[in-house]
mmCIF file of the N, C-alpha and C atoms, coordinates in Angstrom:
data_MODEL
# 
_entry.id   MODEL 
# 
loop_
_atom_site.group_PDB 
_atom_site.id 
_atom_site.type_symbol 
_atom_site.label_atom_id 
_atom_site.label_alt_id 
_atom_site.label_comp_id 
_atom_site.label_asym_id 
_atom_site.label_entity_id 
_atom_site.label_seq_id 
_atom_site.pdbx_PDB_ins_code 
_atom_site.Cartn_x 
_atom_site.Cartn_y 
_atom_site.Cartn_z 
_atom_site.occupancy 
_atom_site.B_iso_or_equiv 
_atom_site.pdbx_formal_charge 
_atom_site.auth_seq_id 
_atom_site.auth_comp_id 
_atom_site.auth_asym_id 
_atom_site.auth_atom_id 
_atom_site.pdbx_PDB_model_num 
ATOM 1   N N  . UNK A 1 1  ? 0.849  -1.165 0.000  1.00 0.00 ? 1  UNK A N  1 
ATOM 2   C CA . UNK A 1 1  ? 0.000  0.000  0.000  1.00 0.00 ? 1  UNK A CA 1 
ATOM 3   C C  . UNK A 1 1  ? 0.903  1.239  0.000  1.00 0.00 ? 1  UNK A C  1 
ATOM 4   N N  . UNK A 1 2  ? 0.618  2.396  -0.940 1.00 0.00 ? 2  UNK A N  1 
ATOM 5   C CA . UNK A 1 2  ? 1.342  3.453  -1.269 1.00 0.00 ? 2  UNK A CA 1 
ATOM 6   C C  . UNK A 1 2  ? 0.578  4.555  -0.367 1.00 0.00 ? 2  UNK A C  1 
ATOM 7   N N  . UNK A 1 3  ? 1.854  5.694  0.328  1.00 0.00 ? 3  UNK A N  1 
ATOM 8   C CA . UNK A 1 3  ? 1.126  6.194  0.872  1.00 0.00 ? 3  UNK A CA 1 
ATOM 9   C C  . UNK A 1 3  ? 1.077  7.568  -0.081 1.00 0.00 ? 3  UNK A C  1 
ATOM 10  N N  . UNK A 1 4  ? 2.310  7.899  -1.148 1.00 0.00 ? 4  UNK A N  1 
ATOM 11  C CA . UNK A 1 4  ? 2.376  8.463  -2.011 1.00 0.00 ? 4  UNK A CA 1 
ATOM 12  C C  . UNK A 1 4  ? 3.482  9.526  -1.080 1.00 0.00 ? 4  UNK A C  1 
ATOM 13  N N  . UNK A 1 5  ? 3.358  10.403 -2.324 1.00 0.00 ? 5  UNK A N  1 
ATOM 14  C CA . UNK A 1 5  ? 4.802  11.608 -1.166 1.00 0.00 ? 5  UNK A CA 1 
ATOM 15  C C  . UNK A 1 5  ? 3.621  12.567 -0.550 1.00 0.00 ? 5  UNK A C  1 
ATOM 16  N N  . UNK A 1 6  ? 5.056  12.716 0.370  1.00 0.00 ? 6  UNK A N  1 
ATOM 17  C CA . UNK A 1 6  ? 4.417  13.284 1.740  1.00 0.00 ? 6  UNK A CA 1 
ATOM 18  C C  . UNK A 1 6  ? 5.352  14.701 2.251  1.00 0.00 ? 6  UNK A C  1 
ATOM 19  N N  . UNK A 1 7  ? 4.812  15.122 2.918  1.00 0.00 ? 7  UNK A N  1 
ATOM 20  C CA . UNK A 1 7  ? 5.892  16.538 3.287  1.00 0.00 ? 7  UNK A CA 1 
ATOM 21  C C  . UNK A 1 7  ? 6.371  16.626 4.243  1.00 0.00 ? 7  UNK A C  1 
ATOM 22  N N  . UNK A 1 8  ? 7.703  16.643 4.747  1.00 0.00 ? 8  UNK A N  1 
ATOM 23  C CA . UNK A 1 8  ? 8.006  16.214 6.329  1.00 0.00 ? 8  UNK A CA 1 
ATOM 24  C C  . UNK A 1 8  ? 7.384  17.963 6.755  1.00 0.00 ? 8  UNK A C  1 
ATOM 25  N N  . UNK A 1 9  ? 6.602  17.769 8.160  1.00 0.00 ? 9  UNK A N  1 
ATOM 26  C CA . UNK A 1 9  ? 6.415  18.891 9.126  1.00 0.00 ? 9  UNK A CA 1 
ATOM 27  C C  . UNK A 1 9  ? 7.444  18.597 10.123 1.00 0.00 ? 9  UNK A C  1 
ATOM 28  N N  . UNK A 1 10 ? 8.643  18.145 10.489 1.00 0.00 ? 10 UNK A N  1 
ATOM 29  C CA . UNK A 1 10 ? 9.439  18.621 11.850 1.00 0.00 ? 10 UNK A CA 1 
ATOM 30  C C  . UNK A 1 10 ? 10.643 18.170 11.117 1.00 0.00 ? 10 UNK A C  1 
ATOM 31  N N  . UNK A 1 11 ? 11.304 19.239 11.477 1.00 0.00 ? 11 UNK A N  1 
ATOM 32  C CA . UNK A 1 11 ? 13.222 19.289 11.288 1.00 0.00 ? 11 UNK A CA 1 
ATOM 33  C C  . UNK A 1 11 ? 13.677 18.441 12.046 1.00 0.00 ? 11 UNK A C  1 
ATOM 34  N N  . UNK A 1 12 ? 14.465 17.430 11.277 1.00 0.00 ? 12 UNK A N  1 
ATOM 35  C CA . UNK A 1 12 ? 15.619 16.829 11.700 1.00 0.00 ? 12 UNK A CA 1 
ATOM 36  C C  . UNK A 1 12 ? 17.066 17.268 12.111 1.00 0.00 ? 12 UNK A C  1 
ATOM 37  N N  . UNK A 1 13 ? 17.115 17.116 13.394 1.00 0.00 ? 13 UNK A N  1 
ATOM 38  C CA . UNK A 1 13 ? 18.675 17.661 14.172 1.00 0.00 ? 13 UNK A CA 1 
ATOM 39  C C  . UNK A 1 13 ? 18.896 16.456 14.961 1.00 0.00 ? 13 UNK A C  1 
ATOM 40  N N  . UNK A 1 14 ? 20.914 17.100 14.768 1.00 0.00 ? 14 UNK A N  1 
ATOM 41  C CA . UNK A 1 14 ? 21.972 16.169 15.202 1.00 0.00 ? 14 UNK A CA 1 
ATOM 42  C C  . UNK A 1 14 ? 21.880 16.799 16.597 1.00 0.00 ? 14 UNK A C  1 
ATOM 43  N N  . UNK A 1 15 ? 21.840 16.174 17.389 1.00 0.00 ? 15 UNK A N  1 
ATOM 44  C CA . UNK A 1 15 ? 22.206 17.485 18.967 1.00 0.00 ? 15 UNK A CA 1 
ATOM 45  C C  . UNK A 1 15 ? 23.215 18.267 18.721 1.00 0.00 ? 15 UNK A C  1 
ATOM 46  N N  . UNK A 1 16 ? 24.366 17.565 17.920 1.00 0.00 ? 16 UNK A N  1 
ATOM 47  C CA . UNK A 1 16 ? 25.867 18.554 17.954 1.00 0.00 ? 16 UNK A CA 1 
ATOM 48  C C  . UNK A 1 16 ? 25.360 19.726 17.171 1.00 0.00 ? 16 UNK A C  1 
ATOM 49  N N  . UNK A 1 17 ? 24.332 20.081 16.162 1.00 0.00 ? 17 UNK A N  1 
ATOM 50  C CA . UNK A 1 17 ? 24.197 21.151 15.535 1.00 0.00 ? 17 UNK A CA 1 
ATOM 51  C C  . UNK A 1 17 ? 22.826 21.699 15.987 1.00 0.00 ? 17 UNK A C  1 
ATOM 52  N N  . UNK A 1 18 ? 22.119 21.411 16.623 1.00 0.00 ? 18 UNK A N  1 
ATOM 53  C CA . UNK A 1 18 ? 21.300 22.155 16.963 1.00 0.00 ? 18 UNK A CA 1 
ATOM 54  C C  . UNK A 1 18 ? 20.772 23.686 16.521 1.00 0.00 ? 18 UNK A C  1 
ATOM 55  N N  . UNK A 1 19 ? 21.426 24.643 17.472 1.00 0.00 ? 19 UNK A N  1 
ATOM 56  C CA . UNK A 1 19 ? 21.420 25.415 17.524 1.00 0.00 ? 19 UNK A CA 1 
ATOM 57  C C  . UNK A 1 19 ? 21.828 26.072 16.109 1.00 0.00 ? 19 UNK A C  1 
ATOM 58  N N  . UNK A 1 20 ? 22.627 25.937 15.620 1.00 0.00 ? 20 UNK A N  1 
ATOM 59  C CA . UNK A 1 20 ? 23.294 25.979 14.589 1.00 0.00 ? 20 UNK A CA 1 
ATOM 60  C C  . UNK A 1 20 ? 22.459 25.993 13.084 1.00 0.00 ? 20 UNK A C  1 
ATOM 61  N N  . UNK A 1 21 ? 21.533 24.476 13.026 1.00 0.00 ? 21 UNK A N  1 
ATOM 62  C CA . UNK A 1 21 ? 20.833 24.581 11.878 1.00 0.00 ? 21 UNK A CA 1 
ATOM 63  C C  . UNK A 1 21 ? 19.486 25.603 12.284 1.00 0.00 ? 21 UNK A C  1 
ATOM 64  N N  . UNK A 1 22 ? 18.866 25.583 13.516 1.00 0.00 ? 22 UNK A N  1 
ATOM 65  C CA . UNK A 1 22 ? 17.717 26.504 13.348 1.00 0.00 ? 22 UNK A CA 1 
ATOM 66  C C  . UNK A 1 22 ? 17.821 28.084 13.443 1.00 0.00 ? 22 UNK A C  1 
ATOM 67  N N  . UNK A 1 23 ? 19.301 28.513 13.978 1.00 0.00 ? 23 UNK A N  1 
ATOM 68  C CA . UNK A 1 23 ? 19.438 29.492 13.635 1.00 0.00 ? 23 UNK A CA 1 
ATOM 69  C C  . UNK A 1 23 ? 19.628 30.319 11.855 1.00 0.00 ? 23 UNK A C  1 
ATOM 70  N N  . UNK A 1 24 ? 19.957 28.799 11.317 1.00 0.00 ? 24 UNK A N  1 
ATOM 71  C CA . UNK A 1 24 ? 20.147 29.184 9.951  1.00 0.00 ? 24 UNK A CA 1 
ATOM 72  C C  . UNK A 1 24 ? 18.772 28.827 9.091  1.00 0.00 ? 24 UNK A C  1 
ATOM 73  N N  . UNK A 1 25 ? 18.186 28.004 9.536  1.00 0.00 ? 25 UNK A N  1 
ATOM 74  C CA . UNK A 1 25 ? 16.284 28.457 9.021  1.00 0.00 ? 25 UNK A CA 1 
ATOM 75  C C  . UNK A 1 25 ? 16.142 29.570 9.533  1.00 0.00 ? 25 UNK A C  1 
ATOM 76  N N  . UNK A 1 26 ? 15.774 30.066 10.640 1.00 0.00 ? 26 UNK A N  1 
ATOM 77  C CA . UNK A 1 26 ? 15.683 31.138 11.080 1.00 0.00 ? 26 UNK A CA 1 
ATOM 78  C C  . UNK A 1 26 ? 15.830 32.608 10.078 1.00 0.00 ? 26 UNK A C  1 
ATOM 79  N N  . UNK A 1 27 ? 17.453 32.609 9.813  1.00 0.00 ? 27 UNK A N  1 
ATOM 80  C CA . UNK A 1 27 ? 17.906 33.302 9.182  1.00 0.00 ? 27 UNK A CA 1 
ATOM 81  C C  . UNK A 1 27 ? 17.583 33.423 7.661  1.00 0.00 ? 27 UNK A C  1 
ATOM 82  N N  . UNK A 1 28 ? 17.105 32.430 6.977  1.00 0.00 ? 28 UNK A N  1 
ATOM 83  C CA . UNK A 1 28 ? 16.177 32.009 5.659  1.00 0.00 ? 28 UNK A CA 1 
ATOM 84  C C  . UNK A 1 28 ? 15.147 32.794 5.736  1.00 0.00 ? 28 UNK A C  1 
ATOM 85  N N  . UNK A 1 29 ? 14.209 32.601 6.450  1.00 0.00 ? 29 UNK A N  1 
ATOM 86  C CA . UNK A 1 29 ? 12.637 32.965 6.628  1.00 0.00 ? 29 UNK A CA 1 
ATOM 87  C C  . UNK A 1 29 ? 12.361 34.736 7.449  1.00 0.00 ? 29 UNK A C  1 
ATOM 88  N N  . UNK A 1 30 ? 13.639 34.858 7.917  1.00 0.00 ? 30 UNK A N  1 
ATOM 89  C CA . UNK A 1 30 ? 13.228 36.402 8.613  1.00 0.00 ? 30 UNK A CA 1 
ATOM 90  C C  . UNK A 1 30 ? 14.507 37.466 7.767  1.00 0.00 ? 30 UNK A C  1 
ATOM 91  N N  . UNK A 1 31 ? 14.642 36.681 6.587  1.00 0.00 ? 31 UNK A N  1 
ATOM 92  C CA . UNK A 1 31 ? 16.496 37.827 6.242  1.00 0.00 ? 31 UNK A CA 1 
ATOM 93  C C  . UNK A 1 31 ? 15.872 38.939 5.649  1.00 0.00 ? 31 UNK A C  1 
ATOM 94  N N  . UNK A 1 32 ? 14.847 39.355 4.979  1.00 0.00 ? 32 UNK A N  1 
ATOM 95  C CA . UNK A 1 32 ? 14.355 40.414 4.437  1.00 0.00 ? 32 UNK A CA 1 
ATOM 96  C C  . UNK A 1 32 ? 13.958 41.427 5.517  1.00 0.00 ? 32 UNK A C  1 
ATOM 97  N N  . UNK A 1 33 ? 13.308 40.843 6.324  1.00 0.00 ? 33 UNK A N  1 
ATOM 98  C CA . UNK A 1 33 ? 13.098 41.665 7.763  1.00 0.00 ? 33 UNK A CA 1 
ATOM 99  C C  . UNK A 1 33 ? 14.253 42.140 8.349  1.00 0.00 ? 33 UNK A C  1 
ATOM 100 N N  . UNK A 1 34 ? 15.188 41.448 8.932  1.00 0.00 ? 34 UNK A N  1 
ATOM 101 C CA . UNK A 1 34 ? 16.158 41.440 9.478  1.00 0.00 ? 34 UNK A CA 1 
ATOM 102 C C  . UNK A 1 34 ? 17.165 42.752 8.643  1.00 0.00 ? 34 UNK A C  1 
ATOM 103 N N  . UNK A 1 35 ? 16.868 42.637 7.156  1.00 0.00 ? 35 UNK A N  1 
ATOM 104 C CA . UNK A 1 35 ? 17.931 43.940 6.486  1.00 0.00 ? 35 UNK A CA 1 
ATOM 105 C C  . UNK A 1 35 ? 17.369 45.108 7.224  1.00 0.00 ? 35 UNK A C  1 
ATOM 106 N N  . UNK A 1 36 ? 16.150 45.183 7.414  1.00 0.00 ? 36 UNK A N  1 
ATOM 107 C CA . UNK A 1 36 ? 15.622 46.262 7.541  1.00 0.00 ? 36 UNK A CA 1 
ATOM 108 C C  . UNK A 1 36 ? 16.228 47.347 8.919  1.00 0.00 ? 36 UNK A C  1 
ATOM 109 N N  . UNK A 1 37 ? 16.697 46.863 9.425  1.00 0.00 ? 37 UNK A N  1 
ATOM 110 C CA . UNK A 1 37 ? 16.967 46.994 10.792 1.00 0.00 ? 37 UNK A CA 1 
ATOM 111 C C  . UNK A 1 37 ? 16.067 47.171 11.957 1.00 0.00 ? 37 UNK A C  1 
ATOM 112 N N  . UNK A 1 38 ? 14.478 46.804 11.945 1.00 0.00 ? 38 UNK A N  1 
ATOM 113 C CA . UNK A 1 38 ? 13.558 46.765 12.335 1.00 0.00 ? 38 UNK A CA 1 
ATOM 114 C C  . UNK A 1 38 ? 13.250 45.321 13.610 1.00 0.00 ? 38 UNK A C  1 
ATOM 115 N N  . UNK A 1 39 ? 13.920 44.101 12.934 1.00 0.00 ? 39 UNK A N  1 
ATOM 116 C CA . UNK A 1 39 ? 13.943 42.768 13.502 1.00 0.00 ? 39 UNK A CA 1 
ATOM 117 C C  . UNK A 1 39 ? 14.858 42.480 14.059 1.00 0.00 ? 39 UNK A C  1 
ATOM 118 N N  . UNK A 1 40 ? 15.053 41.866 15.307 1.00 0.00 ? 40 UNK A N  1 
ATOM 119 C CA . UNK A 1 40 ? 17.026 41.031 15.212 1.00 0.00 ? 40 UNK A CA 1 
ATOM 120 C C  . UNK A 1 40 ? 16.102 39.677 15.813 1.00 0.00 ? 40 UNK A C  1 
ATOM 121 N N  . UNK A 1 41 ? 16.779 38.802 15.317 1.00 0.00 ? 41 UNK A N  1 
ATOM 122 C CA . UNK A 1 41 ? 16.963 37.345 15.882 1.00 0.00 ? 41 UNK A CA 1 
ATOM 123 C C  . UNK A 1 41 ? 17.721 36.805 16.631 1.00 0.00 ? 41 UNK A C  1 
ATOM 124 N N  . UNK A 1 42 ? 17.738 35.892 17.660 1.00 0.00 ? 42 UNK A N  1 
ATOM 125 C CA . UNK A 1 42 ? 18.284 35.136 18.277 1.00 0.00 ? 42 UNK A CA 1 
ATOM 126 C C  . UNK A 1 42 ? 18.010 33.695 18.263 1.00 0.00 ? 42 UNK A C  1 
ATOM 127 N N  . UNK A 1 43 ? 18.106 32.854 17.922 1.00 0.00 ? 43 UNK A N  1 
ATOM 128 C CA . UNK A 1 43 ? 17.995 31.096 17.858 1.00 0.00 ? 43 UNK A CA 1 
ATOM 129 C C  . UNK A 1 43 ? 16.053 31.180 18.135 1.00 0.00 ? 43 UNK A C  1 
ATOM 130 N N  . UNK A 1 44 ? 15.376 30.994 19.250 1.00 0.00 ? 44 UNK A N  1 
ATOM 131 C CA . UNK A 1 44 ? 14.089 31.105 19.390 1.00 0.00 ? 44 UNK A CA 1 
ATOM 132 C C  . UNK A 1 44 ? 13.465 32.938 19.697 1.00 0.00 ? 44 UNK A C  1 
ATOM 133 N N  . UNK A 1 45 ? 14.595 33.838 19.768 1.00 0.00 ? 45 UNK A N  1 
ATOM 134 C CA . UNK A 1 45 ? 13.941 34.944 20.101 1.00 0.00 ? 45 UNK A CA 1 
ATOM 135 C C  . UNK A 1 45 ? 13.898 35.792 18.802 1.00 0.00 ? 45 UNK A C  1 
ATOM 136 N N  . UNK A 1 46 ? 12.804 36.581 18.649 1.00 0.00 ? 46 UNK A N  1 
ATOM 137 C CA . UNK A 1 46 ? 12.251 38.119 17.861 1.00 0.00 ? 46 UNK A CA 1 
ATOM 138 C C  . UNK A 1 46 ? 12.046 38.709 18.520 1.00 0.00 ? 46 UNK A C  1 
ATOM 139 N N  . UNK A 1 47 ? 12.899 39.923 18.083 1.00 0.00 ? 47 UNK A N  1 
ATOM 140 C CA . UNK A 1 47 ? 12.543 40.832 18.943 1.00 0.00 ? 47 UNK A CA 1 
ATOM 141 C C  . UNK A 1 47 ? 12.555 42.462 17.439 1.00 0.00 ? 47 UNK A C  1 
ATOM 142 N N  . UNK A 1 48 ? 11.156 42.780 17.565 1.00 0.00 ? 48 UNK A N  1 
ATOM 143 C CA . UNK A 1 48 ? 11.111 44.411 16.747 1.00 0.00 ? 48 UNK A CA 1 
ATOM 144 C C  . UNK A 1 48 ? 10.771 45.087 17.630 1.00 0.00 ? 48 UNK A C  1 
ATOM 145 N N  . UNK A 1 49 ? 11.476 46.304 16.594 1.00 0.00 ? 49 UNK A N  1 
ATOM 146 C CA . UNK A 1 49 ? 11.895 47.870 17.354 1.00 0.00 ? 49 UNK A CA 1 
ATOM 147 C C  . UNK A 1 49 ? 11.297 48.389 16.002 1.00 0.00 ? 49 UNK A C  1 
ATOM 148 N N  . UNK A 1 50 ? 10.077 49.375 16.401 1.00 0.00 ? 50 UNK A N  1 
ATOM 149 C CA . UNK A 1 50 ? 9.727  50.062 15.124 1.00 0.00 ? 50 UNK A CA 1 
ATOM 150 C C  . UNK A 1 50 ? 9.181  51.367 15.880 1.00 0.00 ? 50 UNK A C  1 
ATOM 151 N N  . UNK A 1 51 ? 9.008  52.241 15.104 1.00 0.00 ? 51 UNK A N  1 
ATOM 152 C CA . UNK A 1 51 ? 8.892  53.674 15.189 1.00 0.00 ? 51 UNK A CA 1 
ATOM 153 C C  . UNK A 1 51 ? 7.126  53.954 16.118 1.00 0.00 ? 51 UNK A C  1 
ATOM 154 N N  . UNK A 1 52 ? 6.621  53.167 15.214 1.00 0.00 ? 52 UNK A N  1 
ATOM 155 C CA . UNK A 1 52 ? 5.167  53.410 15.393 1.00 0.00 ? 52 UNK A CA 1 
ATOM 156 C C  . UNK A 1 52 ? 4.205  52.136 15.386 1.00 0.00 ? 52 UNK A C  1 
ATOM 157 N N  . UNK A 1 53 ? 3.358  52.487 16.169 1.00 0.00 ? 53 UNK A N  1 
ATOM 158 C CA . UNK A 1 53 ? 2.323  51.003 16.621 1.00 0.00 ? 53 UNK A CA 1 
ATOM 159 C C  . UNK A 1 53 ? 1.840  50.292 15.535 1.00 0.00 ? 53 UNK A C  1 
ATOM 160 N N  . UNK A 1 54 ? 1.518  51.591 14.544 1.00 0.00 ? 54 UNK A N  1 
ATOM 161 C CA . UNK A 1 54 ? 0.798  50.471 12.986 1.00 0.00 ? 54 UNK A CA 1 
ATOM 162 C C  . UNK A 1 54 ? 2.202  50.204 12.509 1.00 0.00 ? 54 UNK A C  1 
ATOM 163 N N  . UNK A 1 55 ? 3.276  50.415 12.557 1.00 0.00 ? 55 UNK A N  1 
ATOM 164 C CA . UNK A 1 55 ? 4.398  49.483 11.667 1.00 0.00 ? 55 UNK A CA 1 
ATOM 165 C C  . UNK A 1 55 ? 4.457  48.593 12.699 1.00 0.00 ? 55 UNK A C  1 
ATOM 166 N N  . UNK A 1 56 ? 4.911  48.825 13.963 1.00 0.00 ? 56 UNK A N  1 
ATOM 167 C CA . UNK A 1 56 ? 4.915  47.365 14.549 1.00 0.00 ? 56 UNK A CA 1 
ATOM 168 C C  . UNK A 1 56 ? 3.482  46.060 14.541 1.00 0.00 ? 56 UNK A C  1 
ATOM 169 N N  . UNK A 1 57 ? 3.079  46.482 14.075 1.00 0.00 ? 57 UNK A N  1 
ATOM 170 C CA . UNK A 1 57 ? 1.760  45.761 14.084 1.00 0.00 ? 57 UNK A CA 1 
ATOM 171 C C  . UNK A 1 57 ? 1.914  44.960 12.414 1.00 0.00 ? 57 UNK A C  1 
ATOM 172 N N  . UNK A 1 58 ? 2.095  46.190 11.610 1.00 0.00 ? 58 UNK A N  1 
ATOM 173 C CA . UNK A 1 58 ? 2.780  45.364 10.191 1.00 0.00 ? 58 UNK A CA 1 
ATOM 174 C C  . UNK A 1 58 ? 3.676  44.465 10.160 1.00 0.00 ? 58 UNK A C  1 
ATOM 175 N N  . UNK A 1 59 ? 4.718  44.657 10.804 1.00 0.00 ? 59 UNK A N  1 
ATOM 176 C CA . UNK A 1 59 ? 6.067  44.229 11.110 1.00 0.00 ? 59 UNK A CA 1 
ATOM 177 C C  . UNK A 1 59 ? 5.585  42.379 11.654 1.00 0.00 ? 59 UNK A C  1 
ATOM 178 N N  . UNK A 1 60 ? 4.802  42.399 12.952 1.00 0.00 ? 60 UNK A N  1 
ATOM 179 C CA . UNK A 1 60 ? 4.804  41.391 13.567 1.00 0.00 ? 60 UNK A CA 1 
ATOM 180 C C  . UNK A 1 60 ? 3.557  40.604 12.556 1.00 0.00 ? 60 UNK A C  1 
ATOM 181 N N  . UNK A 1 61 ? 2.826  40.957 11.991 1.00 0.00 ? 61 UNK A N  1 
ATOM 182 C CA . UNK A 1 61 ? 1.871  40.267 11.071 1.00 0.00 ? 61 UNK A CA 1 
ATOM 183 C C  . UNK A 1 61 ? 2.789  39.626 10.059 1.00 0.00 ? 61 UNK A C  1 
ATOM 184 N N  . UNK A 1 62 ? 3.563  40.078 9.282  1.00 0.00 ? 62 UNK A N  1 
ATOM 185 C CA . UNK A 1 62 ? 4.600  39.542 8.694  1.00 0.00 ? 62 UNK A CA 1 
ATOM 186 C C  . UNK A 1 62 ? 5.512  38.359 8.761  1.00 0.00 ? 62 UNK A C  1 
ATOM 187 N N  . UNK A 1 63 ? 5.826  38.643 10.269 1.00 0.00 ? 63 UNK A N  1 
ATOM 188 C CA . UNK A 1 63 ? 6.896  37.816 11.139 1.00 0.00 ? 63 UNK A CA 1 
ATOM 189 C C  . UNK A 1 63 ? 5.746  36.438 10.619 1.00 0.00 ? 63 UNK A C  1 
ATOM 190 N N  . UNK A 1 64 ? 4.240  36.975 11.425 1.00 0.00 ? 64 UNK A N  1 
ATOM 191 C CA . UNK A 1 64 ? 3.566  35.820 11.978 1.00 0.00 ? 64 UNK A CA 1 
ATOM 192 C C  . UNK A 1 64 ? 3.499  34.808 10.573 1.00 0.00 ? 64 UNK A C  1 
ATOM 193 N N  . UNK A 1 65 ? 2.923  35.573 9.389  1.00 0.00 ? 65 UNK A N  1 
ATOM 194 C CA . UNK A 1 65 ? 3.353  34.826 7.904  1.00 0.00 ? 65 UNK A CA 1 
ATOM 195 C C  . UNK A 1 65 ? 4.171  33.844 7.521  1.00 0.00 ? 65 UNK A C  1 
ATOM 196 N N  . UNK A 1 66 ? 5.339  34.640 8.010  1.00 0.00 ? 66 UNK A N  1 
ATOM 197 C CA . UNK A 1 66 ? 6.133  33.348 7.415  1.00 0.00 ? 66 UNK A CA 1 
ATOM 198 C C  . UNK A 1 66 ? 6.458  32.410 8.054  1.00 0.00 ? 66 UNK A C  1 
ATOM 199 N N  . UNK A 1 67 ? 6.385  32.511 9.527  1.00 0.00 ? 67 UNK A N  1 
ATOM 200 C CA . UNK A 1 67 ? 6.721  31.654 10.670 1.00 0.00 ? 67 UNK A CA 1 
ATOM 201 C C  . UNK A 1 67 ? 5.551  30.227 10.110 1.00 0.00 ? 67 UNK A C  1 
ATOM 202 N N  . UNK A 1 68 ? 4.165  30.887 9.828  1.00 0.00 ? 68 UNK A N  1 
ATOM 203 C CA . UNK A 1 68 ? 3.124  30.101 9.330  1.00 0.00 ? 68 UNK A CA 1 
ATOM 204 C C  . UNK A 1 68 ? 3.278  29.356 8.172  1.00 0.00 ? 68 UNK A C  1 
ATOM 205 N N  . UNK A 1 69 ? 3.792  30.109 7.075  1.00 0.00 ? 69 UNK A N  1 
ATOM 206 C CA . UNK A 1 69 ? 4.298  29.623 6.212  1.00 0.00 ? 69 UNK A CA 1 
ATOM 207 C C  . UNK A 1 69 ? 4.881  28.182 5.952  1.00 0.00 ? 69 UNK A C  1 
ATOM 208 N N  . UNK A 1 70 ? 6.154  28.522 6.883  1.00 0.00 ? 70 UNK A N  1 
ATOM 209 C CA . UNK A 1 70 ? 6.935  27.268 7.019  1.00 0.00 ? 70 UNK A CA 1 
ATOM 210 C C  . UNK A 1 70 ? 6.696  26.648 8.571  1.00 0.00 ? 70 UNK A C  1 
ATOM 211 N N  . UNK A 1 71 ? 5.759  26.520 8.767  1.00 0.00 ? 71 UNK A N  1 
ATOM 212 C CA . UNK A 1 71 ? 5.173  25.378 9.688  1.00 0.00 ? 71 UNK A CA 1 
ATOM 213 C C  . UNK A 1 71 ? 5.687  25.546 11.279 1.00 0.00 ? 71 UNK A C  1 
ATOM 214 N N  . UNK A 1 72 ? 6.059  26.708 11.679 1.00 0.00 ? 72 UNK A N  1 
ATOM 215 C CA . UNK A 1 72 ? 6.449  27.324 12.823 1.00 0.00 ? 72 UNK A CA 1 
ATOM 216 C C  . UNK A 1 72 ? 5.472  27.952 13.440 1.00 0.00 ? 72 UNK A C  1 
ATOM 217 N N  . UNK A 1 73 ? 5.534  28.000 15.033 1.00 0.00 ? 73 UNK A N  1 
ATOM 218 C CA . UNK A 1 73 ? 4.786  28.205 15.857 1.00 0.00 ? 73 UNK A CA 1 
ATOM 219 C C  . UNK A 1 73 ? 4.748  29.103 17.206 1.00 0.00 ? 73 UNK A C  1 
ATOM 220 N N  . UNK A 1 74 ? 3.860  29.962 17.724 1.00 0.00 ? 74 UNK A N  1 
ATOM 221 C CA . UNK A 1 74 ? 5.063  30.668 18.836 1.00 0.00 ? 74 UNK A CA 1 
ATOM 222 C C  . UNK A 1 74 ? 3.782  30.250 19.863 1.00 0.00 ? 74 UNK A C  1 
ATOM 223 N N  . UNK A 1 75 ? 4.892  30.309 20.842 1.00 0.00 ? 75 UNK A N  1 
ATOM 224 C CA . UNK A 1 75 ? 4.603  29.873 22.403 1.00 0.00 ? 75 UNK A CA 1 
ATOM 225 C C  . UNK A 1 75 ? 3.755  30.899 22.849 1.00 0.00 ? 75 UNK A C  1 
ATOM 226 N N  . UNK A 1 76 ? 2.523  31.362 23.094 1.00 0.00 ? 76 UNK A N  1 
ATOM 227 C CA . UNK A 1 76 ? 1.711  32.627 23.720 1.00 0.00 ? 76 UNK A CA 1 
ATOM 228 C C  . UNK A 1 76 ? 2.315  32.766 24.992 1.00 0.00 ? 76 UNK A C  1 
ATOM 229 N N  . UNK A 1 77 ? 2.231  31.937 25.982 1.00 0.00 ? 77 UNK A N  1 
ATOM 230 C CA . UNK A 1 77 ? 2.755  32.831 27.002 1.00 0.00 ? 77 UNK A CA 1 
ATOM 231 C C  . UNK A 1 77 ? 4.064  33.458 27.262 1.00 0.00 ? 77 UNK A C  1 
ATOM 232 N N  . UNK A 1 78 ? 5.034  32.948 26.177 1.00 0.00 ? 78 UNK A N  1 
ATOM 233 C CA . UNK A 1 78 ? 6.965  33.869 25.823 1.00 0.00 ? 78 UNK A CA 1 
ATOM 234 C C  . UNK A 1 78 ? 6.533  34.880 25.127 1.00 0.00 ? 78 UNK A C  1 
ATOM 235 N N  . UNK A 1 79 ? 5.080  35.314 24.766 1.00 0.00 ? 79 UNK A N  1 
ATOM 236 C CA . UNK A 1 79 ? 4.836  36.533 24.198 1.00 0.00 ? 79 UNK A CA 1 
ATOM 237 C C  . UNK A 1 79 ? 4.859  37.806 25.409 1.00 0.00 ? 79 UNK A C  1 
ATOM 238 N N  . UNK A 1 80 ? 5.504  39.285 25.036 1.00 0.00 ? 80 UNK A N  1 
ATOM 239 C CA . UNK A 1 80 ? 5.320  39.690 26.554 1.00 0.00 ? 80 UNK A CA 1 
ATOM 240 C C  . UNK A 1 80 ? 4.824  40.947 25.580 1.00 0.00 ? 80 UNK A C  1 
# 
């Protein structure tokens, strides 16, 4: 019985690279943001700095996109 192709939903990591490969998805999915000087990343942290409430509000709708996009998820209560 064929199950046909399928799409993996969870990243495969070595423990020794961990940190390492999801900082570099990371860095894939937020680098347009990140030019902006608006975003910085850290391994699980975002953190924007924007001028005004409707850009930060643009800004984090965005974030939320692509995070969705590629099958990522954020923790509500590490939201502050």
């Amino acid at each position: 019985m064929s199950m046909g192709p399928y799409k993996l939903t969870v990243m495969f990591f070595r423990l020794t690279n961990l940190l390492a490969n999801f900082q570099a998805m990371m860095n894939d999915i937020l680098r347009k943001l990140n030019n902006t000087g608006e975003v910085a990343f850290l391994i699980d942290n975002v953190l924007v700095e924007t001028g005004t409430e409707e850009k930060h509000i643009e800004v984090v709708e965005e974030i939320l996109k692509r995070m969705e996009k590629n099958n990522l998820y954020i923790k509500l209560e590490k939201c502050i």
